[in-house]
Each structure stands twice: as structure tokens, then as C-alpha cells.
N, CA, C and O of each residue as an XYZ file, in Angstrom:
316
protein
N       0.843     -1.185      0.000
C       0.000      0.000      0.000
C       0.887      1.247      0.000
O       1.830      1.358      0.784
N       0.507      2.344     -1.054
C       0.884      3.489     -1.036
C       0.758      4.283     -0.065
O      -0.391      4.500      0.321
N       2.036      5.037      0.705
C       1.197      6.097      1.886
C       1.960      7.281      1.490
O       2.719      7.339      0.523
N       1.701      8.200      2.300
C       2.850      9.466      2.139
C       4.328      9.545      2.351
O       5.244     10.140      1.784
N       4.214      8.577      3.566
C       5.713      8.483      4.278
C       6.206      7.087      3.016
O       7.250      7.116      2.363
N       5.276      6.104      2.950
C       6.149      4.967      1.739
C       6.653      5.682      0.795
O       7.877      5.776      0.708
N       5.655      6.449     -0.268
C       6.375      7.034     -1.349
C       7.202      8.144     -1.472
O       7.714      8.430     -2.554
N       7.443      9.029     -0.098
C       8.902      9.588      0.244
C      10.300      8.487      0.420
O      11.211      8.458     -0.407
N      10.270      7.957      1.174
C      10.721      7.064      1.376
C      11.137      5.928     -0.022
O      12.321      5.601     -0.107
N      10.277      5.445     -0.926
C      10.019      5.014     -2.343
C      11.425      5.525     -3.012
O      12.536      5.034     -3.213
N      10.536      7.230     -3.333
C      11.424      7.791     -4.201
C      13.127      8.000     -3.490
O      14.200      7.962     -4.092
N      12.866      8.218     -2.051
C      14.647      8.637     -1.859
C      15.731      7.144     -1.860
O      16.952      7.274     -1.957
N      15.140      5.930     -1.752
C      15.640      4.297     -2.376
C      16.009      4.659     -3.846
O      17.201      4.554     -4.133
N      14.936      5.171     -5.047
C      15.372      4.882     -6.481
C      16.239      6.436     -7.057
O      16.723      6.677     -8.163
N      16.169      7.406     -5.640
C      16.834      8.602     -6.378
C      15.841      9.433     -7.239
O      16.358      9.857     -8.273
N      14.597      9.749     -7.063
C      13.569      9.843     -8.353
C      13.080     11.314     -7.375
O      13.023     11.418     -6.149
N      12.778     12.325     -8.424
C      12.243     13.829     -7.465
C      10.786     13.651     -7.790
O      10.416     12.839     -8.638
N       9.974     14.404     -7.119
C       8.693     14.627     -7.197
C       8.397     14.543     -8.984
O       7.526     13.841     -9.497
N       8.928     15.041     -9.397
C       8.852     15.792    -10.975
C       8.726     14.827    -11.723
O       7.894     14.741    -12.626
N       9.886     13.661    -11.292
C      10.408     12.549    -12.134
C       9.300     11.552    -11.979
O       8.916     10.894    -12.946
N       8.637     11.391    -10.464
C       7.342     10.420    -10.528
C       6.393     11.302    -10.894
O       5.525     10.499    -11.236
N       5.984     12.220    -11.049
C       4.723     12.660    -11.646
C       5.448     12.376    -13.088
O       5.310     11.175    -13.322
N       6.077     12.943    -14.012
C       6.137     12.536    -15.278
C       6.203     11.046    -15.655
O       5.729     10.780    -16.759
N       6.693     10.055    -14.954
C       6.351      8.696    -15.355
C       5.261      8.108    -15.062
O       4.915      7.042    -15.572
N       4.516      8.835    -14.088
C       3.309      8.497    -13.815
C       2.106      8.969    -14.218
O       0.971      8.644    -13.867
N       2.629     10.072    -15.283
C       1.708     10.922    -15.766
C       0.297     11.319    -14.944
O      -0.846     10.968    -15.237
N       0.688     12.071    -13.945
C       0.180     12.372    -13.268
C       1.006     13.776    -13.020
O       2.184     14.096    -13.179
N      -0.392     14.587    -12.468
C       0.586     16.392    -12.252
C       1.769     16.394    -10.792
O       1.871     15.587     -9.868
N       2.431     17.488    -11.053
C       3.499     17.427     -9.985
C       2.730     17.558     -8.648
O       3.037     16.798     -7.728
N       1.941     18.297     -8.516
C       1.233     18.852     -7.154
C       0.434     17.459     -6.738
O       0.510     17.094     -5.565
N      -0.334     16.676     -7.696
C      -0.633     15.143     -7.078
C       0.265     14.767     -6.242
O      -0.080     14.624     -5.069
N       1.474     14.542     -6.583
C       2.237     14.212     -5.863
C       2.786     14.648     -4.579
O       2.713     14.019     -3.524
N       3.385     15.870     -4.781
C       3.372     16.824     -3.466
C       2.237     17.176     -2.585
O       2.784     17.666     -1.597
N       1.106     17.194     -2.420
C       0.317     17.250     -2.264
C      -0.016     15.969     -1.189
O      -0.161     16.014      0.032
N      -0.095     14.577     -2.313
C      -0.105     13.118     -1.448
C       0.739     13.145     -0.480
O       0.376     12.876      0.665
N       2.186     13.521     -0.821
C       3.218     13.258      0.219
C       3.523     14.333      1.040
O       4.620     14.165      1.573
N       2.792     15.738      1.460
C       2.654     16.748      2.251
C       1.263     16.295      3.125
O       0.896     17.000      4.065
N       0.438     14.934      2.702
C      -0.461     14.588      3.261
C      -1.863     15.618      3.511
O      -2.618     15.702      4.480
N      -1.845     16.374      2.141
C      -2.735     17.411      1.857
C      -3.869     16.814      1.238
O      -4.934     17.331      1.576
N      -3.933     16.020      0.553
C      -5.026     15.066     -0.109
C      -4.566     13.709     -0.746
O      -3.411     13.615     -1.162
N      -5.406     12.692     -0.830
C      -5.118     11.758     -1.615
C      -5.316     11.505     -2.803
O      -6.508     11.499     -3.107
N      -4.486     11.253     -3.746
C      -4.665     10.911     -5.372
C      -5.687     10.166     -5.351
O      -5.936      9.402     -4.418
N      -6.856     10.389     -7.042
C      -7.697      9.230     -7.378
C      -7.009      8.058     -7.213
O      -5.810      7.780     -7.233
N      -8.253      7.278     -7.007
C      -7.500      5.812     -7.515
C      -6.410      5.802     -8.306
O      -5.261      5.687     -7.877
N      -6.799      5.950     -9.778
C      -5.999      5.695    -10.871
C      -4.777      6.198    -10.845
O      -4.025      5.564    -11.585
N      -4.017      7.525    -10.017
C      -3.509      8.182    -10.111
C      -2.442      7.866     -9.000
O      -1.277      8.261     -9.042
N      -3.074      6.989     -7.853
C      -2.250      6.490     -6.593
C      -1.957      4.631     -6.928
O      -1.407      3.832     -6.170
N      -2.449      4.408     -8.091
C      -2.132      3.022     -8.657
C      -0.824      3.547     -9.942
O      -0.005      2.683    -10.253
N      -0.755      4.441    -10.370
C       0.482      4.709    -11.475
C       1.444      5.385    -10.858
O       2.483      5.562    -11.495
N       1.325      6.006     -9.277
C       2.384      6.828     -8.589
C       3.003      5.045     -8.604
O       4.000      4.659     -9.214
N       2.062      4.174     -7.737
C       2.793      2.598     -7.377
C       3.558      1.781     -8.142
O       4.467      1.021     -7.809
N       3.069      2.032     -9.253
C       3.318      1.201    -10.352
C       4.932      1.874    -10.657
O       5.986      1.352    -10.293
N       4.810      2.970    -11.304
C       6.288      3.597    -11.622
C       7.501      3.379    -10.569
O       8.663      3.553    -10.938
N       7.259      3.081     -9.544
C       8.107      2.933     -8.235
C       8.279      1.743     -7.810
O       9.267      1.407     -7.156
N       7.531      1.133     -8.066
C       7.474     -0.600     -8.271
C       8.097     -1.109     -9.499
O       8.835     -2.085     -9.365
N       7.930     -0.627    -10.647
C       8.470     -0.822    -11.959
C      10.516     -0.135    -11.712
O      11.462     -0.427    -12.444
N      10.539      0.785    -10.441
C      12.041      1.268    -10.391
C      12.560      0.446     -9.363
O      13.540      0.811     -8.714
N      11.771     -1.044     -9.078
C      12.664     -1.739     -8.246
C      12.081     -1.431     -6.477
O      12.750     -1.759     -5.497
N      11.036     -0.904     -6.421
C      10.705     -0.928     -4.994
C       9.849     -1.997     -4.306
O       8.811     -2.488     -4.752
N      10.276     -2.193     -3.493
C       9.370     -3.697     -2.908
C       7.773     -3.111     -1.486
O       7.975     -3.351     -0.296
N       6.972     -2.699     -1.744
C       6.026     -2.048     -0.349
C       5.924     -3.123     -0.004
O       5.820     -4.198     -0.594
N       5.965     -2.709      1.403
C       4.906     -3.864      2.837
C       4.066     -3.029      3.230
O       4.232     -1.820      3.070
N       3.053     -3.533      3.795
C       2.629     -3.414      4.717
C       2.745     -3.623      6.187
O       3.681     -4.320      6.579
N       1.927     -3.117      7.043
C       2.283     -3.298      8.619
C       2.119     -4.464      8.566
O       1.236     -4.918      7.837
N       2.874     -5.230      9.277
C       3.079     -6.803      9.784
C       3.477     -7.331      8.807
O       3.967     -8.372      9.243
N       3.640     -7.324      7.467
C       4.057     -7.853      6.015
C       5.902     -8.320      5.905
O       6.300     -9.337      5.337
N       6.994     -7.074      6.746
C       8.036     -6.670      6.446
C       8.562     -8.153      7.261
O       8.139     -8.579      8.336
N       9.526     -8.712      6.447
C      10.527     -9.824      7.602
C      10.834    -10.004      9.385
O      10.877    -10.838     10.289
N      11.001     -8.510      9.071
C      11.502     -7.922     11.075
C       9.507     -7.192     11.691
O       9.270     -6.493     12.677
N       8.763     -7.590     10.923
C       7.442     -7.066     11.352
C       7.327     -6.132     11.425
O       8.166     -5.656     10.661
N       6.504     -4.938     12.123
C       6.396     -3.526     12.435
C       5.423     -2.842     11.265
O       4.344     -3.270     10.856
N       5.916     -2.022     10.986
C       5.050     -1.027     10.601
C       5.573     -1.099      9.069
O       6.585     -1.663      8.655
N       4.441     -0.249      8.226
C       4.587     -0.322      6.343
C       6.219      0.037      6.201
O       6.958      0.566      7.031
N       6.467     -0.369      5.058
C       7.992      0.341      5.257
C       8.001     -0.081      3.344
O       7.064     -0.421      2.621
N       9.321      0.108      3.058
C       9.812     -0.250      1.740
C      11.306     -0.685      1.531
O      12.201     -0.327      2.297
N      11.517     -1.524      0.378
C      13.289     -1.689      0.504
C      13.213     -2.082     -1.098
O      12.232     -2.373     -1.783
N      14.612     -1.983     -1.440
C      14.830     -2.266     -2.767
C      14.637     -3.570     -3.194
O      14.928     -4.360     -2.295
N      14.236     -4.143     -4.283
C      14.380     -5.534     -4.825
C      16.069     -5.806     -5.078
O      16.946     -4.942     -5.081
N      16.222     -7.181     -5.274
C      17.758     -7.494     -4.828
C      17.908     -7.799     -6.524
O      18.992     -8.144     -6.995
């Protein structure tokens, strides 16, 4: 699952700026900033192509209780 803190977190793993996931995600820059200032949430469609592009750059999401060491949502690179 996408959150604010995952896809900060997301992008500073693949090196990618706000700019760079809104343009691969074709989605506007402020969607983004916006999601991850926790100002509003993207449509559906729009919080499924932020995932996708960041998932497609090698990111692995958990969820809470999902991660190896347990705890809370988190993210790590694919090996």
C-alpha cells in the first residue's frame, strides 16, 4: 500500500524527485506533493500509477506486519 511516508521514502531508495514520478506516472506534480505533504489523496488511478512507476524502479512495499523484522509499512529495494 501506497502512503505518504512509503512514497517519500520510495522515491529517496530509487533517487527519483517529485517531478520525475509525476512525469512517469503521468500524473501532475502537485498530485504528488500534495499526497506526500499529506494534503489530499490521489484518485484511484492516479495512486495506482504513482505505485506502479516505483514498483516498476525496483521498490518492494509492505505493509504493517508484512516486512521480515514485522512492524510497521515500510519499503526496501528488490535485490
Amino acid at each position: 500500500m501506497l502512503t505518504p511516508d512509503t512514497c517519500r521514502a520510495a522515491r529517496a531508495l530509487v533517487s527519483m524527485s517529485q517531478s520525475e514520478l509525476a512525469t512517469k506516472a503521468k500524473v501532475s506534480e502537485s498530485t504528488v506533493r500534495n499526497f506526500e505533504a499529506e494534503r489530499n489523496a490521489p484518485v484511484p488511478n492516479n495512486l495506482s500509477a504513482l505505485l506502479k512507476v516505483l514498483e516498476d524502479a525496483g521498490v518492494i512495499f509492505f505493509g504493517a506486519g508484512e516486512a521480515p523484522s514485522g512492524g510497521g509499512p515500510g519499503v526496501r529495494l528488490r535485490k
